[in-house]
C-alpha positions as YAML, in Angstrom:
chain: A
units: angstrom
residues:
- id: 1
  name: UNK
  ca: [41.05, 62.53, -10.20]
- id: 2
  name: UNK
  ca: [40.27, 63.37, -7.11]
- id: 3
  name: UNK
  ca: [37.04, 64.21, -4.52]
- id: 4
  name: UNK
  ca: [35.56, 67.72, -5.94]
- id: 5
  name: UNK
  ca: [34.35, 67.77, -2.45]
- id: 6
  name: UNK
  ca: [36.75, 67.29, 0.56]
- id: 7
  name: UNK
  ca: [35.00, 66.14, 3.28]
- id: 8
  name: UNK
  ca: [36.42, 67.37, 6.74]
- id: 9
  name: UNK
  ca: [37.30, 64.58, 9.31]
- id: 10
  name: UNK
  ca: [34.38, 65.31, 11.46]
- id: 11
  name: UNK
  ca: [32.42, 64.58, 8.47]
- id: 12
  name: UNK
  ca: [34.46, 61.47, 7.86]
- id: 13
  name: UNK
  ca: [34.27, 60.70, 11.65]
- id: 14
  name: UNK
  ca: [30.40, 60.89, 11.26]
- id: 15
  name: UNK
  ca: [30.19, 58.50, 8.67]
- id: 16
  name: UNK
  ca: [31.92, 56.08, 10.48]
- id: 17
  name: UNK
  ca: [30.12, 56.11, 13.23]
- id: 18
  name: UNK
  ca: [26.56, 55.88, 10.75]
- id: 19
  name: UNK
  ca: [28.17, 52.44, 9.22]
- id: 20
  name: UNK
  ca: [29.27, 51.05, 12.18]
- id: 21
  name: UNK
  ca: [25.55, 51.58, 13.77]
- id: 22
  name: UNK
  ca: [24.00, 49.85, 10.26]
- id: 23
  name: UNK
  ca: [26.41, 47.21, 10.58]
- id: 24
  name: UNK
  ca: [25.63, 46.53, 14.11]
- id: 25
  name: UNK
  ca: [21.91, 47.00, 13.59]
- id: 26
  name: UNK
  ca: [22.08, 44.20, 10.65]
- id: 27
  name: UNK
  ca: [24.39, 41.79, 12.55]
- id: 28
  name: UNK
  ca: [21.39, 42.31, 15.83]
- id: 29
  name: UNK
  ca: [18.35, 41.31, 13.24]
- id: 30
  name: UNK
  ca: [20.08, 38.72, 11.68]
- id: 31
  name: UNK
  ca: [20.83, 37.29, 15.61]
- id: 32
  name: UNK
  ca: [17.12, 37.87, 15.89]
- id: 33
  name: UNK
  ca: [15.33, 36.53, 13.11]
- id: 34
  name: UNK
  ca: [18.19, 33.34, 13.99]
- id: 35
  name: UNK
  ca: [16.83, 33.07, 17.08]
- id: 36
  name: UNK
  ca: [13.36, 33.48, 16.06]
- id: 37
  name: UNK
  ca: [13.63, 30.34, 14.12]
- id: 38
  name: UNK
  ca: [15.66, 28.51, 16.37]
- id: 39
  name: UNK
  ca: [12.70, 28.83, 18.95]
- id: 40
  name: UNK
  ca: [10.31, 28.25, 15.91]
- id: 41
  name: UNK
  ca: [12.41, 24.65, 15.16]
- id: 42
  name: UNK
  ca: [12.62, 23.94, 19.01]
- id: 43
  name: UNK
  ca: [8.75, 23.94, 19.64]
- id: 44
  name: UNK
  ca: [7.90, 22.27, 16.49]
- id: 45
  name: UNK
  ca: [10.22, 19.56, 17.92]
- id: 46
  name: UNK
  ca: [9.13, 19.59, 21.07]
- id: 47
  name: UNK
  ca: [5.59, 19.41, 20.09]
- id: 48
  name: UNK
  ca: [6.52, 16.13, 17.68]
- id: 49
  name: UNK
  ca: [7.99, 14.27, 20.28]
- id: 50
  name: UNK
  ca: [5.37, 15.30, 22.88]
- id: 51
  name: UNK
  ca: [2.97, 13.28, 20.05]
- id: 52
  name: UNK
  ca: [5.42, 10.85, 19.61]
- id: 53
  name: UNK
  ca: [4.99, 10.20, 23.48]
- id: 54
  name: UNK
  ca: [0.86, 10.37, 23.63]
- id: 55
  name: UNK
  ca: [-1.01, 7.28, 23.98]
- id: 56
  name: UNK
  ca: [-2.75, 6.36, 21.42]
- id: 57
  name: UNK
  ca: [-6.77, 6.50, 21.53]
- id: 58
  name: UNK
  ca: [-8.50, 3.07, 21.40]
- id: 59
  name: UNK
  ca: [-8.88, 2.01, 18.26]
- id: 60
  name: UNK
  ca: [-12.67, 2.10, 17.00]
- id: 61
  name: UNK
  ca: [-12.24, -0.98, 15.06]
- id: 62
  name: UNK
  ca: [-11.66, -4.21, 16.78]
- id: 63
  name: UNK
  ca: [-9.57, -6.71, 15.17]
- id: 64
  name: UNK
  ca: [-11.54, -9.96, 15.14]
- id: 65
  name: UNK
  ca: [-10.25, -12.81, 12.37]
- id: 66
  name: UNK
  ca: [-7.63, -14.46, 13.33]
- id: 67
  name: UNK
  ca: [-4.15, -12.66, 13.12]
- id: 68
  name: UNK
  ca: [-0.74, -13.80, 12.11]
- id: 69
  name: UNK
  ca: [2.39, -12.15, 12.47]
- id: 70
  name: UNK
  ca: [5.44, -13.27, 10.45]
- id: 71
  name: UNK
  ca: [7.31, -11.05, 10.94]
- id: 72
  name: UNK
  ca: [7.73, -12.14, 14.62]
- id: 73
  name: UNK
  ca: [8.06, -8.45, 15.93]
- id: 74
  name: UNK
  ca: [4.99, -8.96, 18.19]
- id: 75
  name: UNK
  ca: [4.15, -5.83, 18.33]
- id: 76
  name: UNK
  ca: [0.91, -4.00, 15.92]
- id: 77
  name: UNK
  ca: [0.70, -0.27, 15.27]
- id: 78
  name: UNK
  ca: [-2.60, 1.15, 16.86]
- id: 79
  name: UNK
  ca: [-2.69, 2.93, 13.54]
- id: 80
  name: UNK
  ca: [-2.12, -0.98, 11.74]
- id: 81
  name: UNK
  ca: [-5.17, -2.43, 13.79]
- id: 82
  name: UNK
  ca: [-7.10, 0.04, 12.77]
- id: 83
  name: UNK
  ca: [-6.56, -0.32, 9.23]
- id: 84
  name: UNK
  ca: [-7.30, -4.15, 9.72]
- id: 85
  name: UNK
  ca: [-10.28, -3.71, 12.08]
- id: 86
  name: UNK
  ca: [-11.48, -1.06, 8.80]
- id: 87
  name: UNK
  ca: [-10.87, -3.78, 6.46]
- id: 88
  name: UNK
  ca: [-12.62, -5.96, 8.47]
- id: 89
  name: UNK
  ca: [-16.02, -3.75, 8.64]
- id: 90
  name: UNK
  ca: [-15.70, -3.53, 5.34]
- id: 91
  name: UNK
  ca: [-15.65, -6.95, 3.86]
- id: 92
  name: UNK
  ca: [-18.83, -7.32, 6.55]
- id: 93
  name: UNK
  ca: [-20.31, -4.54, 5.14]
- id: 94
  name: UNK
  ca: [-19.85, -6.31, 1.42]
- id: 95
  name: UNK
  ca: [-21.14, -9.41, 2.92]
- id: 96
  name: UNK
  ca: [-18.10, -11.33, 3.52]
- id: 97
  name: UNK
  ca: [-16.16, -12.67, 7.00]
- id: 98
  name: UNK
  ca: [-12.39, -11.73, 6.71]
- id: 99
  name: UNK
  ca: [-11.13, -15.31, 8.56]
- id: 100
  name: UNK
  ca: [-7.51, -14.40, 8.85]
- id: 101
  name: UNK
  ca: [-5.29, -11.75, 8.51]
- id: 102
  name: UNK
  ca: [-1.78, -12.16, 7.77]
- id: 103
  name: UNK
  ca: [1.02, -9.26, 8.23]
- id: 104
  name: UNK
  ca: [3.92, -10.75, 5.89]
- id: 105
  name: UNK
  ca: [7.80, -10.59, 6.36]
- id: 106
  name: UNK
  ca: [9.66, -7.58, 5.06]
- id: 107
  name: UNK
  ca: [6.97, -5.60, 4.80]
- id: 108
  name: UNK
  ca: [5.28, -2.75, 7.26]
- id: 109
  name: UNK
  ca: [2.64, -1.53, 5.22]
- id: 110
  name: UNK
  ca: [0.77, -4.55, 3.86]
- id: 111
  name: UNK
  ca: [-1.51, -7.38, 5.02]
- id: 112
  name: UNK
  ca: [-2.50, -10.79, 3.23]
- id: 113
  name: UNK
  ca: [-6.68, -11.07, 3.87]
- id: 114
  name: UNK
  ca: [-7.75, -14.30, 3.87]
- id: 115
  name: UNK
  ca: [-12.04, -14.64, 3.40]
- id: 116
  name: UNK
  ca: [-13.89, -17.63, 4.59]
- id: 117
  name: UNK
  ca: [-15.20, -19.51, 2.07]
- id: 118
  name: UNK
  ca: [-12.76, -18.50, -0.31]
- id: 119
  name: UNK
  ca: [-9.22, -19.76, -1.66]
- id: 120
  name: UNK
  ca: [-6.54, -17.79, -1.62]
- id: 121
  name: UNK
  ca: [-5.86, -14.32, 0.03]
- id: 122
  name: UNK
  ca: [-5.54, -10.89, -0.92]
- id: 123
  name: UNK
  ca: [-3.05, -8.61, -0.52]
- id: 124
  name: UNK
  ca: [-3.66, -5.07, 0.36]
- id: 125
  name: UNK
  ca: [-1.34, -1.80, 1.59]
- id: 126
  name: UNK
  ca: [-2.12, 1.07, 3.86]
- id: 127
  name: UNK
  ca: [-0.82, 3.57, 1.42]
- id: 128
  name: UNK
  ca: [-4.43, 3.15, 0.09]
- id: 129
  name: UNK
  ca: [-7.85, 3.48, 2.25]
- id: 130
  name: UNK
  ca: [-9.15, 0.69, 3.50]
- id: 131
  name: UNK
  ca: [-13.02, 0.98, 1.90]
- id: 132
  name: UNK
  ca: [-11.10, 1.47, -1.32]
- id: 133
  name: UNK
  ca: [-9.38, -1.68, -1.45]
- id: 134
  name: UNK
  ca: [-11.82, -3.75, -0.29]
- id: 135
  name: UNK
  ca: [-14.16, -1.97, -2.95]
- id: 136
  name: UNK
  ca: [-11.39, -3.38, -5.76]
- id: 137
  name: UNK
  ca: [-11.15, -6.88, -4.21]
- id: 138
  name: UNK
  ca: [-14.49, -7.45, -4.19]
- id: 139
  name: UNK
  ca: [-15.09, -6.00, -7.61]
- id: 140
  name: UNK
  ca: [-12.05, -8.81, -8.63]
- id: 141
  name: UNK
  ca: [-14.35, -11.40, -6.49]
- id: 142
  name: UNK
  ca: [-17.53, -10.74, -8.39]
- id: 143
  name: UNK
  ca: [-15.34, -11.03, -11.79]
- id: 144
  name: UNK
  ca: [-13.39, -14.25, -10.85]
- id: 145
  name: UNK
  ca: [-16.81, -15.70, -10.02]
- id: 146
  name: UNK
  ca: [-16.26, -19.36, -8.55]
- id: 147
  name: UNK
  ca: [-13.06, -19.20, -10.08]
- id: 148
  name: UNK
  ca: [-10.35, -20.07, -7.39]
- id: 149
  name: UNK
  ca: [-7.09, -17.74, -7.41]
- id: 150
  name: UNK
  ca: [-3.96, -18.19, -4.96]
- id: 151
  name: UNK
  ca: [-3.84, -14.41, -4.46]
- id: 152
  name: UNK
  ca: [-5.37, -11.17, -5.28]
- id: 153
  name: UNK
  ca: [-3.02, -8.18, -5.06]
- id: 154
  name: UNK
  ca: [-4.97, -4.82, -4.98]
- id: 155
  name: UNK
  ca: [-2.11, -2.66, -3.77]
- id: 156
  name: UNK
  ca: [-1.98, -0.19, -6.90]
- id: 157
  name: UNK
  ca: [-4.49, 2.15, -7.59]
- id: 158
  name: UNK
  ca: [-7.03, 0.98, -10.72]
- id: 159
  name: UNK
  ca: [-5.53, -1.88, -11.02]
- id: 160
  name: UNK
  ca: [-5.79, -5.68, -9.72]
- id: 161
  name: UNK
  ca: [-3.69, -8.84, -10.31]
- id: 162
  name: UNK
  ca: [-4.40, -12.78, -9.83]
- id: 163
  name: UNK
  ca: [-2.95, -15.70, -10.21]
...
């Protein structure tokens, strides 16, 4: 079983030459489109740590109640005031005065907000908007009444604890 058709070694000499330029050519784009998204990775990089540098803008919200840190880092996230200067405006807005503000050990995301005239504090997470937790607190407020709790925990979404 052999060729029908015998190709002459200039033929064969051709081909060669034809596979070695595809191979080439395929090895160059692949170095290409490598390099394309090595630059692409670099510059997305570069760009995150030149955010990671930037200052952070002034917060618009002022933290005003009283603020305690136990978890003795002594340093706040501009991004953490903010949330607690929101949650602040907030409870104003709903007609009450947050009076302290309390970031607990072991966490990074939550706060304890104490209200004056009130017992007990509440405990609330970044993970969820500000408005929208104070919205569910004070819904639990106006249900509890002059009921006194130790806490109210209105982490989850559509749903609220006491004890």
């Amino acid at each position: 079983m052999g060729r029908d058709i015998q190709e002459s070694g200039e033929e064969r000499a051709e081909l060669h030459r034809q596979t070695k330029r595809r191979h080439f050519t395929s090895v160059l784009v692949a170095m290409l489109m490598v390099a394309i998204m090595g630059l692409i990775a670099y510059t997305s990089a570069r760009g995150a740590v030149e955010e990671a540098r930037r200052v952070p803008e002034k917060a618009g919200y002022q933290v005003q109640a009283q603020l305690v840190d136990e978890t003795s880092h002594g340093k706040i996230s501009g991004r953490m005031q903010e949330f607690i200067g929101q949650v602040e405006q907030d409870f104003r807005e709903a007609g009450y005065i947050v009076s302290r503000v309390t970031l607990p050990v072991q966490t990074s995301r939550e706060i304890w907000v104490d209200l004056e005239g009130r017992n007990g504090y509440i405990k609330m997470t970044m993970d969820r908007g500000a408005a929208v937790g104070v919205e569910d607190a004070v819904r639990v407020i106006n249900y509890l009444g002059d009921r006194e709790v130790e806490y109210m925990d209105v982490r989850l979404e559509g749903k609220a604890y006491f004890k």
